[in-house]
N, C-alpha and C positions, 0 to 999 in steps of 0.2 A: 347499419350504423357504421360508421368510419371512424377507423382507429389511428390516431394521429404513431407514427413511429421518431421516436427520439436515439439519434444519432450522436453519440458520445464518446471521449475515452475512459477510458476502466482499466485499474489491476484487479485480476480476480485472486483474490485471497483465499478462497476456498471453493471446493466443489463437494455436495455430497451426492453420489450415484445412486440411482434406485433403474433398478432392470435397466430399458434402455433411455432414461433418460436421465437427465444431471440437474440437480439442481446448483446456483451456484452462487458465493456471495462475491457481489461486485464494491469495490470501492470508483464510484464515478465522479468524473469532475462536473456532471451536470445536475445528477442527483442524489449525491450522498453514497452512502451506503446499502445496498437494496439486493434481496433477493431475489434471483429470474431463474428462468426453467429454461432448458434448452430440452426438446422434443428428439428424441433421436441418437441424439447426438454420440452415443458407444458404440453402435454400427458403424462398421467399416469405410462402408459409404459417407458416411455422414461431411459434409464440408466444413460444418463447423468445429470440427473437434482438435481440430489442430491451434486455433487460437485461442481455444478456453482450457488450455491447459493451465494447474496453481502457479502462481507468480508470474503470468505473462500481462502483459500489457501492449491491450487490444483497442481499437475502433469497434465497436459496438452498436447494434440496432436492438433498439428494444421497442417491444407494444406492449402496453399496459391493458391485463384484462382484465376481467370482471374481480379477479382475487387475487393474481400473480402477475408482474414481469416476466415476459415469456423472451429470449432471444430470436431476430431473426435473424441476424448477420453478424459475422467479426471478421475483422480485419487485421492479423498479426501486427504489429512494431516490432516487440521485442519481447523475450523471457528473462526474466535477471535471472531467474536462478541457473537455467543452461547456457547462459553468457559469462557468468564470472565461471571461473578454473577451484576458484580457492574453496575446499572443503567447508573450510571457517565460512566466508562469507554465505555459504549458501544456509548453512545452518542459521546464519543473523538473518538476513531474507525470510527464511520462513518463523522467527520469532516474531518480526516486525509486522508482519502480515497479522502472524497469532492479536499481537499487540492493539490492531488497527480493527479486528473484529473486536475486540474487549473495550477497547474505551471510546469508538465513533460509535453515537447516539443516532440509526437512523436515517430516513432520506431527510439531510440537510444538504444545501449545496454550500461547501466550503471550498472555493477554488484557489486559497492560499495553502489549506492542508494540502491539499491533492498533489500542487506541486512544490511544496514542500518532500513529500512522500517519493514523488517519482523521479525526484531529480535525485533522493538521498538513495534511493535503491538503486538510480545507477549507478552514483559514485561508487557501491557498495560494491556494482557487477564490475567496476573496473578497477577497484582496486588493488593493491600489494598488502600480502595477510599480514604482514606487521602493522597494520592503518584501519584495519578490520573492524577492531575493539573501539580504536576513536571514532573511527564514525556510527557506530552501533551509538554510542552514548551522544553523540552529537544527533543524530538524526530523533532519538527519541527526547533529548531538549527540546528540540523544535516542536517536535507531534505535540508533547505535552505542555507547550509553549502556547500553542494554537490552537490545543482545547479548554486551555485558563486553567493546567495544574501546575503551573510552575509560574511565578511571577518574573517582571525584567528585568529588576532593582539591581542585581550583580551581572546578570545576564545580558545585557544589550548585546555584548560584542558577539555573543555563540547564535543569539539568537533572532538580530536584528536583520538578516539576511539570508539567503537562499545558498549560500555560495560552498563547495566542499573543497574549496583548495587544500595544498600541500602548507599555506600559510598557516589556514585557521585548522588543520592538524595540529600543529606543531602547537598554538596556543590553547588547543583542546589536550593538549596531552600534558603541559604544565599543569593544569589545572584540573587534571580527570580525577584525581580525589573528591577535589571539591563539589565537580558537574557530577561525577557518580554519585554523592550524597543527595542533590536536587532531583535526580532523576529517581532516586530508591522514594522519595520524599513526594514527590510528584504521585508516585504508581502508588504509593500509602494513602495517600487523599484522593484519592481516585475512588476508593474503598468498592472496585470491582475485582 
């Protein structure tokens, strides 16, 4: 029988190790949220172990089997978390990640989160730690924007675009009392 392989990008948001192999959860732009197994992969040898490291964001081969998503390839891009400097930001990274396992439901394909998600963890990996906390609170607007916990009615302008400039900083940061309340407000009706 022939097993079709689906070729994707992924942040893997988490891994959990068992002897030698990983299991790992992918956030994909092709199918959601999904657990896959990489065979091997804590041996030395192993080739794929370098781009399923937490918080990287990889090219991906997977095949679906009888019970599990199994890895057969990755392709490094990038790691936000060993690409930003800033202590702060790596700790938001791995929140946001936490975040993305809690409130994405599954293998859905949502390719406005995704890059919503990937664009906000770069900005995160390139920013200055003073910018840290705004975009932490902007990027989780968005997430929770484009799961249906926050409505647009005040929000259009934080949340009607992809964009992380040093503009919509500055209008995120008059107003971070306020977006912090939606976002506390948001993660409440979440009721995960």
């Amino acid at each position: 029988m022939a097993h079709y392989m689906y070729t994707t990008d992924a942040l893997i948001v988490k891994r959990i190790p068992y002897d030698t192999n990983v299991s790992y959860l992918l956030y994909t732009k092709e199918l959601g949220l999904i657990s896959a197994l990489a065979t091997g992969v804590r041996k030395s040898e192993s080739k794929l172990r370098y781009g399923l490291q937490e918080y990287s964001f990889s090219q991906v081969s997977l095949v679906k089997g009888r019970h599990v998503w199994r890895l057969t390839g990755v392709n490094l891009r990038t790691n936000f978390y060993f690409d930003t400097e800033s202590n702060k930001a790596k700790h938001v990274i791995a929140r946001i990640c936490a975040q993305i396992v809690r409130l994405v439901a599954g293998e859905e394909k949502d390719e406005q989160l995704f890059s919503v998600i990937t664009q906000g963890l770069d900005a995160l990996s390139k920013t200055t730690e003073e910018d840290v906390a705004l975009l932490e609170i902007l990027l989780l607007l968005r997430i929770l924007y484009k799961l249906g916990y926050v409505s647009a009615t005040e929000l259009e302008m934080f949340v009607g675009n992809d964009e992380y400039t040093k503009d919509m900083l500055e209008k995120v940061r008059t107003s971070q009392a306020s977006l912090l309340a939606h976002v506390n407000r948001g993660l409440k009706e979440s009721q995960l």
